[in-house]
Kinemage of the C-alpha trace (Angstrom):
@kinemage 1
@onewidth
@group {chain A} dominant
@subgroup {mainchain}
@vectorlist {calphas} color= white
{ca unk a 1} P 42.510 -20.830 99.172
{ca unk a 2} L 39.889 -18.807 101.403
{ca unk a 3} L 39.864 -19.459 104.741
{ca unk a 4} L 37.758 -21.507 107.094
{ca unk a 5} L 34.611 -20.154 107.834
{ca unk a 6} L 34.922 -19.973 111.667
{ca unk a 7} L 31.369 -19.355 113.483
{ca unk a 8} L 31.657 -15.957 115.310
{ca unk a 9} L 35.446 -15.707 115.442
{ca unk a 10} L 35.166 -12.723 117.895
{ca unk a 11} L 31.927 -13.025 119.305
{ca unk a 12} L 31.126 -16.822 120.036
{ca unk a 13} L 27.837 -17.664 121.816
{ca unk a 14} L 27.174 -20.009 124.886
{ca unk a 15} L 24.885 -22.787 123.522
{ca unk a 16} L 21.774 -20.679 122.579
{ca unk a 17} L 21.833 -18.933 125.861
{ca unk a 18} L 22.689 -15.179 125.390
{ca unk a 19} L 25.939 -15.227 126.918
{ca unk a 20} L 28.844 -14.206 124.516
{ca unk a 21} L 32.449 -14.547 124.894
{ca unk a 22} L 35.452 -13.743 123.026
{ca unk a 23} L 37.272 -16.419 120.714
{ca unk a 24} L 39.763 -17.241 123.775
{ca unk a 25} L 39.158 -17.799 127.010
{ca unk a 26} L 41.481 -17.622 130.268
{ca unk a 27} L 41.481 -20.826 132.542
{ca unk a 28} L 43.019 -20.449 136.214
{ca unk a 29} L 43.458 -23.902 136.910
{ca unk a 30} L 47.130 -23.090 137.710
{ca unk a 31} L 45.986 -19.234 139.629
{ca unk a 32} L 46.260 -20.165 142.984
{ca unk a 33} L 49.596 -19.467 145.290
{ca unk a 34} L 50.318 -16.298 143.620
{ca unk a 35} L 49.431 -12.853 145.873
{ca unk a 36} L 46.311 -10.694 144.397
{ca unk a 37} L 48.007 -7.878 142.682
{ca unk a 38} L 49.684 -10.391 139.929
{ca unk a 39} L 46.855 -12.525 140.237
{ca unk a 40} L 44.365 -8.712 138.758
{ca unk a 41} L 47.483 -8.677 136.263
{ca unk a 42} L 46.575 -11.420 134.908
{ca unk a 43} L 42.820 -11.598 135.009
{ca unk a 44} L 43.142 -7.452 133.717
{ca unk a 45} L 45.458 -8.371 131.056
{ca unk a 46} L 43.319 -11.299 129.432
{ca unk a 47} L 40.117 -8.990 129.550
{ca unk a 48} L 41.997 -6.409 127.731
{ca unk a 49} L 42.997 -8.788 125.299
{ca unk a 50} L 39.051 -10.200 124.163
{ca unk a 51} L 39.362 -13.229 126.263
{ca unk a 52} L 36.082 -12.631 128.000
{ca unk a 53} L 35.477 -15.921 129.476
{ca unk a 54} L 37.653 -16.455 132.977
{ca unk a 55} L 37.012 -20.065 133.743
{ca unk a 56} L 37.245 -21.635 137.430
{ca unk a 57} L 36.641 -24.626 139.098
{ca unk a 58} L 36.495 -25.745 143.028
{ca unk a 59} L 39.537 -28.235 142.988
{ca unk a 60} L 41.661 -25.597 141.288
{ca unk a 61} L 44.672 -25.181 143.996
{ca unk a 62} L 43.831 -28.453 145.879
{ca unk a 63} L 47.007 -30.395 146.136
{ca unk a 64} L 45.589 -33.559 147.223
{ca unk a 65} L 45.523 -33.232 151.093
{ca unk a 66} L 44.776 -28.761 151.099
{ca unk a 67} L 43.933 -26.469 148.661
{ca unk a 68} L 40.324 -26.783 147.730
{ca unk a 69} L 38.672 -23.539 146.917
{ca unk a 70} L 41.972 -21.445 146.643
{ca unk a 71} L 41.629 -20.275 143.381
{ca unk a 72} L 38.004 -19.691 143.697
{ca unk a 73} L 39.521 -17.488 146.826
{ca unk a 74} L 41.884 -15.965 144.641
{ca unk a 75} L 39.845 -14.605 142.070
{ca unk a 76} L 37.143 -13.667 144.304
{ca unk a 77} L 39.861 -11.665 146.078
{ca unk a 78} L 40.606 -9.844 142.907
{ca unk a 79} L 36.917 -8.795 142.578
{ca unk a 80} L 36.684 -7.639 146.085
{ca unk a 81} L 39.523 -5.294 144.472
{ca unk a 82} L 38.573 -4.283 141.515
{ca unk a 83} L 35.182 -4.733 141.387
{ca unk a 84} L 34.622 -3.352 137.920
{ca unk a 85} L 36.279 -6.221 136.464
{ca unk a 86} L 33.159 -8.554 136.920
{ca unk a 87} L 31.358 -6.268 134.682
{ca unk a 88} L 33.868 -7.163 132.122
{ca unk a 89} L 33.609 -11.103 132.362
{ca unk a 90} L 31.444 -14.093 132.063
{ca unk a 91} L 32.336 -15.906 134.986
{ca unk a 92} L 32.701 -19.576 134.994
{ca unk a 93} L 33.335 -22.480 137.368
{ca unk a 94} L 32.734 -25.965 137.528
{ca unk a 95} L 32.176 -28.055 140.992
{ca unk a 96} L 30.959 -32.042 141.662
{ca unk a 97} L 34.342 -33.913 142.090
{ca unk a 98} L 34.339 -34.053 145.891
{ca unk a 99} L 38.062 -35.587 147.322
{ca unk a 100} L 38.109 -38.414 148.864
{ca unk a 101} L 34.812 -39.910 147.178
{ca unk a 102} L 35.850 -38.621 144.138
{ca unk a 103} L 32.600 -37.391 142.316
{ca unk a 104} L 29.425 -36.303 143.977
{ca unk a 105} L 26.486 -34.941 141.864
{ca unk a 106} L 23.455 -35.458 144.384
{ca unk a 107} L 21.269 -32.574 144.932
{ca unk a 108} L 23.071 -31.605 148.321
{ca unk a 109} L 26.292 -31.950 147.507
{ca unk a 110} L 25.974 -30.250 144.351
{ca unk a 111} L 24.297 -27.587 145.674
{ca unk a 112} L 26.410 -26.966 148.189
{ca unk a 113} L 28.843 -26.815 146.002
{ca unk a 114} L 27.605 -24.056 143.968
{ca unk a 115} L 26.650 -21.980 147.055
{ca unk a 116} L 30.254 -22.302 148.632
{ca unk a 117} L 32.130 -21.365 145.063
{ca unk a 118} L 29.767 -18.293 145.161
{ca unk a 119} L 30.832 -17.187 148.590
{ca unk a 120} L 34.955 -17.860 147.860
{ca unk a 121} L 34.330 -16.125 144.652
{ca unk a 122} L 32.704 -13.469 146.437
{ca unk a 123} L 29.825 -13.101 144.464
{ca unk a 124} L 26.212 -13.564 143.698
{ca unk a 125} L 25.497 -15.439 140.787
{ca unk a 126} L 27.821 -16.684 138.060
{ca unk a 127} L 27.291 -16.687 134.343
{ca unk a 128} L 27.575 -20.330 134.189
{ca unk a 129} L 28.004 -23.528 136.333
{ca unk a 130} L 29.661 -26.784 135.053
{ca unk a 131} L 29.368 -30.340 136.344
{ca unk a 132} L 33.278 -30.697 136.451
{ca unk a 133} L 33.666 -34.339 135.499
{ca unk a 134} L 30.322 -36.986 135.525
{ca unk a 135} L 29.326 -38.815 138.587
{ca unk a 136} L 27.188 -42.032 136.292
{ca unk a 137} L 26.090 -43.019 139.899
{ca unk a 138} L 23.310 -39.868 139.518
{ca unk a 139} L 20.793 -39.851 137.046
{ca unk a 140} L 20.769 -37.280 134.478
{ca unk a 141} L 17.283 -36.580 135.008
{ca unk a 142} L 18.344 -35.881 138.948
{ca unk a 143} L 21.687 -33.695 137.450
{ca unk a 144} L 19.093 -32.059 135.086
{ca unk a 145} L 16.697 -31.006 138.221
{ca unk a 146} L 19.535 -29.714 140.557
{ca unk a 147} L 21.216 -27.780 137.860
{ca unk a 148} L 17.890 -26.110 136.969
{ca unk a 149} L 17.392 -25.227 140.158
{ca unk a 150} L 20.508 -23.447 140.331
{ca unk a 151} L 19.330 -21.511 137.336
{ca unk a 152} L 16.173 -20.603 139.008
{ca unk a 153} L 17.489 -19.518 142.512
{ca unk a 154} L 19.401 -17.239 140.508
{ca unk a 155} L 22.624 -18.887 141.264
{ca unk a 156} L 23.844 -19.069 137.823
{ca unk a 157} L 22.848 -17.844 134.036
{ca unk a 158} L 22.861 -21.465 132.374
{ca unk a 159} L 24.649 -24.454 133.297
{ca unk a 160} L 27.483 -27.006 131.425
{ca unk a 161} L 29.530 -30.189 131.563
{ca unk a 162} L 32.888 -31.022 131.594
{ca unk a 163} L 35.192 -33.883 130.634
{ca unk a 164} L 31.424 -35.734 129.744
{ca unk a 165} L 30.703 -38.059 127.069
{ca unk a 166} L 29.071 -37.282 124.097
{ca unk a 167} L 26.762 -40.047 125.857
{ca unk a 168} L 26.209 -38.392 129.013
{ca unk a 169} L 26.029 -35.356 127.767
{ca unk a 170} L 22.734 -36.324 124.759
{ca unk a 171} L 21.580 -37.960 128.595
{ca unk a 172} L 21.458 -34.990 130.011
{ca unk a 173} L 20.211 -33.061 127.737
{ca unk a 174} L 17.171 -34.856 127.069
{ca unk a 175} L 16.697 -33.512 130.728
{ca unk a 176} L 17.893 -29.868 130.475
{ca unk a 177} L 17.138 -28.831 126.689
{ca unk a 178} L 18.857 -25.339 125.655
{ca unk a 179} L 19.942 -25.119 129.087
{ca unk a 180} L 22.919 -27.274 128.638
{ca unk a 181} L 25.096 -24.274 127.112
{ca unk a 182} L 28.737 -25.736 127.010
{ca unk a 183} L 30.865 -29.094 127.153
{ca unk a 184} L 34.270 -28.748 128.203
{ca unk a 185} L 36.626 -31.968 126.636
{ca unk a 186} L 40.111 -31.747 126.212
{ca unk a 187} L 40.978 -30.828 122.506
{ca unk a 188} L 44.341 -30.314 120.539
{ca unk a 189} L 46.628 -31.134 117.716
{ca unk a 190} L 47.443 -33.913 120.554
{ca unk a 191} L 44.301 -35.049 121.478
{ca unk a 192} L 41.453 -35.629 118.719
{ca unk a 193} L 39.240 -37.751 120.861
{ca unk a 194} L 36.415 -35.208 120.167
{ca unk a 195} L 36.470 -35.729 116.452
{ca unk a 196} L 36.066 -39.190 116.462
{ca unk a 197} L 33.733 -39.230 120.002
{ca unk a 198} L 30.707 -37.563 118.771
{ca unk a 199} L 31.588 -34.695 121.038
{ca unk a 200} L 31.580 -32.259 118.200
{ca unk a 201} L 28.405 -33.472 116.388
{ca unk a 202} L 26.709 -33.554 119.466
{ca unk a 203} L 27.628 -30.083 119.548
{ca unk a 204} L 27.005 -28.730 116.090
{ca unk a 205} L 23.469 -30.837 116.722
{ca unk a 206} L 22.303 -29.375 119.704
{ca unk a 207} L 23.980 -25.663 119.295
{ca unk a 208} L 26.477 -26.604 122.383
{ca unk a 209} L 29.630 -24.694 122.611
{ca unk a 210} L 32.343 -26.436 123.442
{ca unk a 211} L 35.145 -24.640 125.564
{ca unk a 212} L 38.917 -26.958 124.660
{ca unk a 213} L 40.574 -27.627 127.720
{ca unk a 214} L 44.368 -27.880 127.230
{ca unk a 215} L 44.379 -26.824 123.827
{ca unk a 216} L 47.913 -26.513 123.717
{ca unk a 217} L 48.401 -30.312 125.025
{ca unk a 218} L 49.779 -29.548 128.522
{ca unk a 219} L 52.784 -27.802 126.912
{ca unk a 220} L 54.178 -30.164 124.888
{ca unk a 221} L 53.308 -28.334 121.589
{ca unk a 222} L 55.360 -25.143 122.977
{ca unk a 223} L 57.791 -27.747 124.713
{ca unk a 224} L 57.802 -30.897 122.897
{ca unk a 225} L 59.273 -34.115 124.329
{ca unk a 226} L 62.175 -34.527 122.216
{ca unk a 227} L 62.040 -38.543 121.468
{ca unk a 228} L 57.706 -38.114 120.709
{ca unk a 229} L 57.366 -38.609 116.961
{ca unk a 230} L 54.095 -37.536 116.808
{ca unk a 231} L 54.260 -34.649 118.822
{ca unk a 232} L 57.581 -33.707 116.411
{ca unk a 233} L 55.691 -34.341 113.415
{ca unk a 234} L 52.881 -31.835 114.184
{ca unk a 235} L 55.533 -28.869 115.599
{ca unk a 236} L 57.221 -29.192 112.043
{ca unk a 237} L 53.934 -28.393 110.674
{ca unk a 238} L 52.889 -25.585 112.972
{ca unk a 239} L 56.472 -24.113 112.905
{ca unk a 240} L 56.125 -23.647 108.437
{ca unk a 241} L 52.291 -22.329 109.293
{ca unk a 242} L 53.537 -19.750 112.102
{ca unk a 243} L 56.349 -18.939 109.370
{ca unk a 244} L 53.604 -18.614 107.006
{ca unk a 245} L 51.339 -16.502 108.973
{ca unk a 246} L 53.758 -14.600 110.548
{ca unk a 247} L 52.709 -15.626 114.264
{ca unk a 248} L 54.536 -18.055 116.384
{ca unk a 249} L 53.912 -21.554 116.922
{ca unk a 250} L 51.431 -21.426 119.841
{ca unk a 251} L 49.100 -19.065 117.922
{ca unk a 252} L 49.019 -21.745 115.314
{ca unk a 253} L 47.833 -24.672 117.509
{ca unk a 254} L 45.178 -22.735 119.087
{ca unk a 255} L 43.836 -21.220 116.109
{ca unk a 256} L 43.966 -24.226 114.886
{ca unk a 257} L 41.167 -25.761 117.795
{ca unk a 258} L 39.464 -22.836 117.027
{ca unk a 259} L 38.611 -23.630 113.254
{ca unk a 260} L 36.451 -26.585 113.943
{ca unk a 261} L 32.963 -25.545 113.073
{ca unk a 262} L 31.562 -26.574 116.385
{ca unk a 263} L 32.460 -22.791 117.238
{ca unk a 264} L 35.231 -24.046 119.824
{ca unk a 265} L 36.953 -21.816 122.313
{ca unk a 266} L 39.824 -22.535 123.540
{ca unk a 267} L 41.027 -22.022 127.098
{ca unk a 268} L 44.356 -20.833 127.628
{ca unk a 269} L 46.062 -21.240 131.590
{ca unk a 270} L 49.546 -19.286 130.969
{ca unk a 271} L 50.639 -17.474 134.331
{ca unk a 272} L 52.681 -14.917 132.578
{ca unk a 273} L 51.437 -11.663 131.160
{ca unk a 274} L 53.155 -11.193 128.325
{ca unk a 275} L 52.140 -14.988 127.298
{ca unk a 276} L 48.453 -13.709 127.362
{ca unk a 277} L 48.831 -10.748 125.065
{ca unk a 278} L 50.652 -12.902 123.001
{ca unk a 279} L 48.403 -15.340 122.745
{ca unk a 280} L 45.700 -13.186 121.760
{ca unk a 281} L 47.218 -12.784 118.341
{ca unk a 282} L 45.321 -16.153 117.853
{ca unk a 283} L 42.378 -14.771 117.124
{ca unk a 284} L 43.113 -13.201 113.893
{ca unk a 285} L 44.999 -16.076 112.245
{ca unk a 286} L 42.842 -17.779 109.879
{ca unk a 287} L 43.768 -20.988 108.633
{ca unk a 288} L 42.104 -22.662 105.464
{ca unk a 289} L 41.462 -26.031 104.953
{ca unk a 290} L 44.473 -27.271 103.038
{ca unk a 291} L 46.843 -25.735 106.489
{ca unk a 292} L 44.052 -27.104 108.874
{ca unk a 293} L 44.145 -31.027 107.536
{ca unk a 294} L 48.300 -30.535 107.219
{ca unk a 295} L 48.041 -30.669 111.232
{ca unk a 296} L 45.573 -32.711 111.221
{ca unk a 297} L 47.715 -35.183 108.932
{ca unk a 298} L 50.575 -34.733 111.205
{ca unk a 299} L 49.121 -35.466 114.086
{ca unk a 300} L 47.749 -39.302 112.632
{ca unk a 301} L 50.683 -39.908 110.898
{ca unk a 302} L 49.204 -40.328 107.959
{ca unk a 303} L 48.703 -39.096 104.119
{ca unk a 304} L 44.619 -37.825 104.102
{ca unk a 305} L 43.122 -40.349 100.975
């Protein structure tokens, strides 16, 4: 059976912006706390291995009481480094959860936001900006004016969402047009919300790439909890696909995110090395349909009619 035909499987767009980024992408939600020449290990090694995209975000390090901005810091320490590596990226991050409140998309806060990530990252602009999780207390016409702004100061290249609605994010976009280059929902063999939520439509609709947070459920696909049916019932599966490709099982559930025509890329947050150039090896696994709805069947627990 020929495989799926996955939209640019090593050269995926960013919405209809001109941004393009390799069929993986690094996360460093769990980068902070490490010291900067591991930290340009890692950020070197997933460059060298096509995952173009390094993906940030303000609360990344904050533990709750300290924290905030530290892996903004990190990174931007890295670049202060090796500056050559920025050339070699498009640089995410994502800001408007504010502690304490918790989410604050106004046009000062926001802004703010965006010019303090800049300075911790140690940079000028980045390639795009996400609104990390939605504050429904601003109006999308309101998000849709800051974020352009942002765009037009030169701040950033286009703008995103994350962890947004398919709702919030048509809202928004009835605001921002082609602008709106990414969603970011969580998306595995564990979580199929965006199937069923009108995430993906939205996105093959509109041309919106979506970026799969957690694509390897949190871990429990490489470390499955040993009394979860479900979660045992879709390993089984991967495990006689990864036999079948050749690959191991991790490969399998990302490449498997990846084969949904919305063009998704997932982002992997591994803080070992070697994990990253293995990893990689997702990218060339191609999975036709009759493998893809096996998982799929796995993971709902049910025969496909």
């Amino acid at each position: 059976m020929d495989p799926i035909p996955v939209p640019g499987t090593y050269d995926r767009p960013l919405g209809t912006s001109d941004l393009r980024v390799g069929p993986i992408a690094y996360g460093c939600w769990r980068f902070a706390g490490t010291g900067v020449a591991e930290a340009t290990a890692k950020i070197s090694t997933a460059l060298d291995s096509g995952m173009t995209l390094i993906d940030t975000a303000d609360i990344y390090g904050f533990d709750g009481s300290d924290g905030f901005g530290d892996a903004e810091e990190l990174l931007g320490r890295v670049l202060a480094g090796s500056p050559a590596l920025r050339d070699r990226m498009v640089l995410a991050t994502k800001g408007g959860i504010r502690p304490g409140v918790p989410y604050d998309q106004g046009h000062e806060y926001l802004t703010g936001a965006c010019e303090a990530s800049l300075r911790r990252l140690g940079v000028e602009s980045v390639d795009l900006y996400q609104v990390h999780r939605p504050d429904v207390l601003t109006h999308p016409e309101a998000l849709a004016t800051t974020l352009r702004s942002l765009v037009d100061r030169g701040l950033t290249r286009t703008v995103g969402v994350s962890n947004f609605t398919a709702s919030h994010t048509r809202a928004l976009r009835s605001y921002l047009g082609d602008l709106l280059a990414t969603t970011q929902p969580e998306w595995s063999a564990l979580c199929l919300d965006p199937l069923t939520d009108g995430t993906f439509d939205l996105c093959a609709e509109f041309g919106i790439t979506a970026l799969a947070w957690s694509p390897l459920a949190g871990g429990r696909l490489t470390v499955p909890e040993p009394d979860e049916d479900r979660t045992a019932r879709v390993v089984v599966v991967l495990d006689e696909l990864a036999a079948e490709h050749g690959v191991d099982r991790a490969a399998i559930a990302l490449a498997w995110t990846a084969a949904h025509p919305a063009g998704v890329v997932p982002i992997i947050g591994t803080q070992r090395v070697e994990r990253i150039e293995s990893l990689a090896v997702a990218s060339e696994v191609h999975l036709d349909r009759s493998q893809w709805y096996r998982v799929l069947s796995a993971s709902l627990g049910a025969r496909l009619p």
